[in-house]
N, C-alpha and C positions, 0 to 999 in steps of 0.2 A: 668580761663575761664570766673567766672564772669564779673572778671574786665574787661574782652574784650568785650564783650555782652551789659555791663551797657555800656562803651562809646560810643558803636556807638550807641544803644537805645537813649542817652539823645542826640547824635547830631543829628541823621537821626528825629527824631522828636522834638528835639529844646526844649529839655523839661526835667525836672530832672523826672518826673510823671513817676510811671513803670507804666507795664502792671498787672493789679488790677482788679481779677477776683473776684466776691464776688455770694453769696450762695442765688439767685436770677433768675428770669426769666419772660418773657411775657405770658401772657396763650395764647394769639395769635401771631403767628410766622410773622411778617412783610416781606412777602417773595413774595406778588403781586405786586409788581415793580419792581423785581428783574430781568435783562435780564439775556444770559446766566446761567440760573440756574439747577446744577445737584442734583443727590439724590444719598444719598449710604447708606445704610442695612447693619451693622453688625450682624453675627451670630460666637456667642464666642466658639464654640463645636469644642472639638479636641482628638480624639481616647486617644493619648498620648499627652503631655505637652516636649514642646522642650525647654533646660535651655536656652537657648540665645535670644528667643521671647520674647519683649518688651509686646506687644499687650494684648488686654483683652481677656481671653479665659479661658474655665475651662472644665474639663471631663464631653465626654457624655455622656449622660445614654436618652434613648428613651422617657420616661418621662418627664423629666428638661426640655428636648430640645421642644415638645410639649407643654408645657407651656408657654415655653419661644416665640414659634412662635405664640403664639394665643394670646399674651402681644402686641407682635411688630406688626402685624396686627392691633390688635385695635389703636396703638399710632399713627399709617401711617391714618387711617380713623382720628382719633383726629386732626392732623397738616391740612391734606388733606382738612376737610370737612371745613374749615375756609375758603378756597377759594371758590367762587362762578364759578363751573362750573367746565373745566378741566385745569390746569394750564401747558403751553408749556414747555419740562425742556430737558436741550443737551443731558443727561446722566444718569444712573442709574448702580454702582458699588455692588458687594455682595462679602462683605471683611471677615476675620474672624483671628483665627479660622477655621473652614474648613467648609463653608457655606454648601457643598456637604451632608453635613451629615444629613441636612434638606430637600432630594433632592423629597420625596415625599409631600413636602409640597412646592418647589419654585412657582408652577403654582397658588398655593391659595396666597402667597405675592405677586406676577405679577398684578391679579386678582384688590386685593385692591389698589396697586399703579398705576393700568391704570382707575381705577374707577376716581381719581383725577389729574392723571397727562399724558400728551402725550409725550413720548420718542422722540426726533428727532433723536441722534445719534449713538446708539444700549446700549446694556445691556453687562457689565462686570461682569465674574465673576470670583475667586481667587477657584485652586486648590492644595488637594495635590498630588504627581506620584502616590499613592495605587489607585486613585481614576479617574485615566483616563483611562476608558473602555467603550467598545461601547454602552450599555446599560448608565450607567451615561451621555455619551458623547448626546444621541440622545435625552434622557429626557431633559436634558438642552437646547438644539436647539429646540424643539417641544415648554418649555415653555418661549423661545423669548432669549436668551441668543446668541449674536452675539461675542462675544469676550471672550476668557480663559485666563489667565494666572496659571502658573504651578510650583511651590515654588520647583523646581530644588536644589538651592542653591550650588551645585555641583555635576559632575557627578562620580568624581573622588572618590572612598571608602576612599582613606586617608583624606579629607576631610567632608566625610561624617560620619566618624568614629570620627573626630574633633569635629564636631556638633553635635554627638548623634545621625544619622538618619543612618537608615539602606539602603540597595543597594538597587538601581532602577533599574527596570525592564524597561532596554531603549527596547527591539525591542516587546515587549508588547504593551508597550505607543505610539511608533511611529506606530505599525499596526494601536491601536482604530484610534489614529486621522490621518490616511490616509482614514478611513470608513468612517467619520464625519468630514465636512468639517467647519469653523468659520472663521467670515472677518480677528478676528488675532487671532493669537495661540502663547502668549507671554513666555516666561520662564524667571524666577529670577534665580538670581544666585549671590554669598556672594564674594566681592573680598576682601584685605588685609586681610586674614588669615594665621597665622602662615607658615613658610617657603613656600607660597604660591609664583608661580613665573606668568609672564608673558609667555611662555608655559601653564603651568594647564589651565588660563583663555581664552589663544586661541583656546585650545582643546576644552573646553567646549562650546565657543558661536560655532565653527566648528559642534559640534555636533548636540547641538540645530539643529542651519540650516538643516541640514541634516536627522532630524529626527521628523519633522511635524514645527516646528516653524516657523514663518517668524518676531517673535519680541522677542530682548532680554532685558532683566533690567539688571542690574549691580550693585546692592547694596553695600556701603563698610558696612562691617561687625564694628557696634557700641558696646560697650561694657556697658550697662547699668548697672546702681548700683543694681535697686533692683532683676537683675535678677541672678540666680544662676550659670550662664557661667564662667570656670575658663580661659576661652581665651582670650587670647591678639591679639588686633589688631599691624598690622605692623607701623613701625615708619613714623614718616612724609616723610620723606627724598624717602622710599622705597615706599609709597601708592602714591606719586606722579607720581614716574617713572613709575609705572603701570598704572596706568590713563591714563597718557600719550599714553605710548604705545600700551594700546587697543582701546582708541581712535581712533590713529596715522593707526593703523590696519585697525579698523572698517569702517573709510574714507576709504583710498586705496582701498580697497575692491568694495567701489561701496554703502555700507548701510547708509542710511540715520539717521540721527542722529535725535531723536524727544525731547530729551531731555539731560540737565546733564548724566542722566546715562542709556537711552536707546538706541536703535536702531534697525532699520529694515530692511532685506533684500525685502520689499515689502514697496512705498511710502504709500500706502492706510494703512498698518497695525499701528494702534496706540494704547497703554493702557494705562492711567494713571488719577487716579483719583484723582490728587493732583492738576493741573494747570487748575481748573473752577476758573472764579468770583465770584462765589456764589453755594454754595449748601445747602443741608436738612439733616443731619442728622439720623438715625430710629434706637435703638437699645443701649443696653448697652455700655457704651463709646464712642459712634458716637458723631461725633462733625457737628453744624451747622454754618456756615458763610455766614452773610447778609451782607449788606452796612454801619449799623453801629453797628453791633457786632456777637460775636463769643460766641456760649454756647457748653459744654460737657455736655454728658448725664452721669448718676452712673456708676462707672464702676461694681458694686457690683447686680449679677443678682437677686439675691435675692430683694433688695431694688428696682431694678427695675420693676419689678412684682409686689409689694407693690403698688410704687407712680400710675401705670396705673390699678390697681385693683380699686384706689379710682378715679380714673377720673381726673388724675395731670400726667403734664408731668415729666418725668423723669430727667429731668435737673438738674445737679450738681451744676455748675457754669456759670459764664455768665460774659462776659468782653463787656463794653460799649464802644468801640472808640470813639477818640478822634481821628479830621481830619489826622493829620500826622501820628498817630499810626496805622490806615485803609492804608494811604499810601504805610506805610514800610512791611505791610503785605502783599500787593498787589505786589508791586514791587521786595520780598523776590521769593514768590512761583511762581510769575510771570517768574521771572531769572529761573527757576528750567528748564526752557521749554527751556533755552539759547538764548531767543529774549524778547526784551521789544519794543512794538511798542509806541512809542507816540502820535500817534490818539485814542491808545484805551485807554491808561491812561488820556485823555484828556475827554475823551468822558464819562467814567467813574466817575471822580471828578470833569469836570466842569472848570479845569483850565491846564494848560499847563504843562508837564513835565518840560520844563526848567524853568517856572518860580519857582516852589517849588525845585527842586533838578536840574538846571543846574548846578550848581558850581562838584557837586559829578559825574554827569554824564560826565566832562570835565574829570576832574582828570581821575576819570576809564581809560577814552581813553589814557590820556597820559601815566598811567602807563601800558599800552600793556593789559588791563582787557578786554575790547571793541573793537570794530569798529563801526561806525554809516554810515549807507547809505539810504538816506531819510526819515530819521525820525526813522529804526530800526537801535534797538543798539545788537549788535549779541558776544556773546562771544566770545572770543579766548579760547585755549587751558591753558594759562596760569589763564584768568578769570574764567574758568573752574573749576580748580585747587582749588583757592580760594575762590572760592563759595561753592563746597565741605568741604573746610578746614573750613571753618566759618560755614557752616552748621553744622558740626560738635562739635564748641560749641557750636552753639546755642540750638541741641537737646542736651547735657549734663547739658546746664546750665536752660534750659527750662522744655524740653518736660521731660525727665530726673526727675526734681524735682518734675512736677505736677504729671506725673503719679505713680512716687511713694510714692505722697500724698495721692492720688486718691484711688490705691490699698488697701489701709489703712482704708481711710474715704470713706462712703458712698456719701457725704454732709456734704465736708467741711466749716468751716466760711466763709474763706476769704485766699486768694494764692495771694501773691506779687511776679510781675517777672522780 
């Protein structure tokens, strides 16, 4: 995996240099010239701990969690008050964790991030099925929440009995959100699982549909080291033919495809807080990305309650780009959304796609990864595939190693990738 990762790292950026996070930060976040810029809120609370969850999160207790909201309040005025005025930003995610479990305090975090910032294109927020009822459902609409998503992961007990999560209460879930209406109602859902088939997966997005959703995710199920999951994902050979064929499905059908692994039976319904140019950060392990660099916050809440009790951001690490290394990171998560426009990469860095990477963008095409039609370059099925596949190691050989640095260290020295 490494080996695959290092070669394209040194060619995509022409350089042996990794990516070389060290144990450093700005007190001022350079984030007023940033267009496109979103903001996403981690809140790490979760009743129980699921073994397959990468993600930073730890039990709640009413307390922790109060403290830990009156920390990320004040870091959101810290970053916030540098700006003069209210800074325009597309988006606002509350990831976790199960954000829901701080649901009497969302309207005081709303609060401080409209003191500094104006949402243009609504408010996400990430649930889990215990927690979709009309009471939750309408508090979250009242305090500005336009979009849900719903860590489903399957409907099916054999699969939910795979992952450790107990049976969902579908005609429950689907009454709240027929009561309470959101622009999208996304559902995730975990595919190459054990003797999981192409049936299971059509059942499920079928159901969704059918039961308040109009957006689905499709995550393949990754197997991280430091998490305590004894499951195996399926073999390459078999994760492709499913992709495929819920893709191949999800077209036919009529649903629009928003991403690699979304889709919508509604063109207006979209969630995904991974395809911005740029966003902020708040909260233990929230990561920020500017124009010329990329910091993580501790993941350890403890320490992060510390660094903002003294009046210091919470920053872990912090990676300086270098032009090409900004590049590949643009053009990585850029693909996730399955188009690369080259006005906006142009307009972005100031110089042409094809001058920096025509040669890579030809090949793509030849080898059936692309198509280009005035100026976008649009995935196939098959680019698809291998975007996935490479994504793949890139979160083992990556994300994989930092965060189970991270987990470890509060503030670490220095991470080479």
């Amino acid at each position: 995996m490494s080996v695959i990762t290092n070669l394209t790292r040194m060619w995509l950026t022409r350089t042996t240099k990794r990516f070389t996070f060290k144990n450093e930060y700005d007190k001022q976040l350079p984030f007023a010239e940033c267009h496109n810029l979103g903001l996403y809120v981690h809140i790490p609370f979760c009743k129980s701990i699921c073994n397959f969850c990468p993600y930073c999160k730890v039990v709640y207790s009413s307390e922790k969690c109060d403290q830990y909201i009156d920390a990320l309040i004040h870091e959101i005025h810290m970053v916030g008050s540098t700006y003069p005025g209210r800074k325009q930003v597309t988006s606002l995610y509350f990831g976790g964790g199960t954000p829901v479990l701080a649901i009497n305090r969302i309207r005081e975090i709303m609060d401080a991030i409209n003191e500094h910032f104006v949402i243009t294109e609504g408010i996400g927020l990430e649930l889990h099925p215990d927690n979709v009822n009309v009471d939750t459902l309408t508090a979250l609409k009242e305090a500005g929440v336009t979009k849900i998503s719903i860590g489903i992961q399957s409907f099916q007990d054999k699969f939910q009995n795979v992952l450790g999560r107990k049976k969902i209460d579908i005609e429950a879930m689907a009454n709240a959100l027929a009561q309470v209406s959101f622009e999208t109602v996304s559902m995730d859902f975990i595919f190459a699982l054990p003797t999981q088939t192409f049936e299971d997966l059509k059942s499920d997005i079928e159901m969704a549909f059918k039961n308040g959703a109009n957006h689905v995710a499709i995550y393949p199920f990754i197997n991280f080291t430091f998490t305590d999951s004894k499951v195996s994902a399926l073999p390459k050979k078999e994760k492709r033919k499913m992709l495929d064929a819920i893709t191949n499905y999800c077209l036919e059908k009529g649903y629009t495809r928003n991403s690699i692994w979304t889709f919508s039976c509604e063109k207006q319904a979209k969630y995904s807080s991974m395809t911005r140019d740029n966003f902020l950060g708040f909260g233990c392990s929230a990561t920020t990305l500017l124009k010329d660099q990329f910091k993580i916050n501790t993941f350890s809440t403890e320490e992060y309650l510390k660094r903002i009790a003294d009046g210091e951001l919470p920053t872990s690490l912090t990676l300086r780009f270098s032009k090409r290394q900004r590049m590949v990171y643009y053009l990585f998560w850029t693909a996730y959304s399955t188009k690369v426009d080259e006005r906006d990469f142009e307009e972005f860095f100031g110089v042409s796609l094809d001058k920096m990477y025509g040669f890579e963008m030809k090949l793509a095409k030849i080898l059936g990864f692309v198509t280009e039609d005035n100026g976008i370059y649009s995935m196939t099925l098959k680019g698809a595939f291998y975007y996935h596949y490479y994504e793949n190691f890139y979160t083992l050989a990556y994300i994989d190693k930092m965060w189970g640095i991270m987990r470890r260290e509060a503030f670490p020295e220095k991470i080479e990738l």
